[in-house]
Steps between C-alpha positions, in 0.01 A plus 500: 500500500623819426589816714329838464720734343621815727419840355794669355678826687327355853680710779754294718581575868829385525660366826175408614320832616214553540288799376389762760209700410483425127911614484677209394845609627405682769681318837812377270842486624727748350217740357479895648254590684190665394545899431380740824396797235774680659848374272712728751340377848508825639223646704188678306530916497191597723236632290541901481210694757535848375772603791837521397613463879342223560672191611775681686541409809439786835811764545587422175545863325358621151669434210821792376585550914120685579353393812163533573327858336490753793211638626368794380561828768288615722376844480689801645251552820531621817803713456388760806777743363401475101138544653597813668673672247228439238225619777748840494523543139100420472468773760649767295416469178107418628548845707583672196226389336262553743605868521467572173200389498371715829688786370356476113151503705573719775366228769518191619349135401466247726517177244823672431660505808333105551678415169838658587518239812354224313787513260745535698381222725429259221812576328752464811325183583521335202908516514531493864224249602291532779755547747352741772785731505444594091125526593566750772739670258287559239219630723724746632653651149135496394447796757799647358398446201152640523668820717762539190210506266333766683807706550553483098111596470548823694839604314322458178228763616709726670697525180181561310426703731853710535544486130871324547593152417428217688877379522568883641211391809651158563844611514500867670172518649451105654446711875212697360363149333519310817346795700227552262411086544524573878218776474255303259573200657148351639284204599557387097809525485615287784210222384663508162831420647309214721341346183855496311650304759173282543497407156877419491397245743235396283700483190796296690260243601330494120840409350575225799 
């Protein structure tokens, strides 16, 4: 009786292994082992999260020598002597101002002399803070201020009045000025000097 013939090409396992998993020479001696998908076997890069700093490891510093960025500084507050100078020069040039004013009018306003110590309250706080001692400062050149104001009110009449310039009554004829505030001087005027220094309060606390 004859044999059945073998179909041609038929696959061999030679030296007697055995197939694993439909891979006929997978388990044979002296064959590599199955590639990883990394030819190199190093370690996978991490996968980037949109922070170029991230990975390192704490009190390691930034990249080109920077360490962390520094904080932004604070304001310049609570400088008492900044806050006292700028309550000064407030004083003045709000004096001024106030006096021509009063003198262009030939009286007084009360809103005026309340916003002469409301700006120079505001303003000295703002630089100086809230310390009491600019507070106190400003309310106190707001007086001056408000009595400078009325001082340059009265020289501006008296020259209108004396037909001479005002820089000839400031300058040569200040005595006569004061004494003529000294005369007129009333109820008013002493409450106008009160509100200047009230409002300077006011104004210091508004900017705090």
């Amino acid at each position: 009786m004859s044999q059945p013939v073998q179909p041609p090409n038929q696959p061999q396992q030679p030296f007697g292994g055995q197939p694993v998993d439909g891979n006929p020479y997978a388990g044979q001696p002296g064959q590599p082992a199955a590639p990883t998908g990394n030819p190199y076997g190093q370690p996978a890069p991490a996968a980037p999260t949109g922070n170029p700093f991230a990975g390192q490891q704490p009190g390691q510093s930034a990249p080109f020598g920077g360490g962390a960025p520094f904080a932004p500084a604070p304001p310049a507050r609570n400088n008492i002597l900044l806050g006292v100078l700028v309550a000064l020069g407030a004083a003045i040039v709000a004096g001024i101002l106030y006096g021509v004013i009063a003198g262009s009018i030939e009286r007084e306003v009360g809103y005026a002399a309340v916003g002469v110590g409301f700006l120079v309250g505001f303003a000295s706080s703002k630089i100086g803070g809230s310390n009491p001692a600019v507070i106190g400062a400003a309310a106190v050149f707001s007086i001056g201020a408000v009595y400078l104001g009325q001082l340059v009110g009265i020289s501006m009449v008296l020259a209108d009045l004396a037909q001479i310039p005002f820089s000839e009554v400031i300058g040569d004829h200040f005595g006569t000025v004061t004494e003529a505030w000294s005369q007129e001087a009333d109820f008013m005027t002493y409450l106008f000097l009160a509100l200047g220094a009230i409002a300077a309060v006011g104004g210091a606390k508004k900017a705090g």
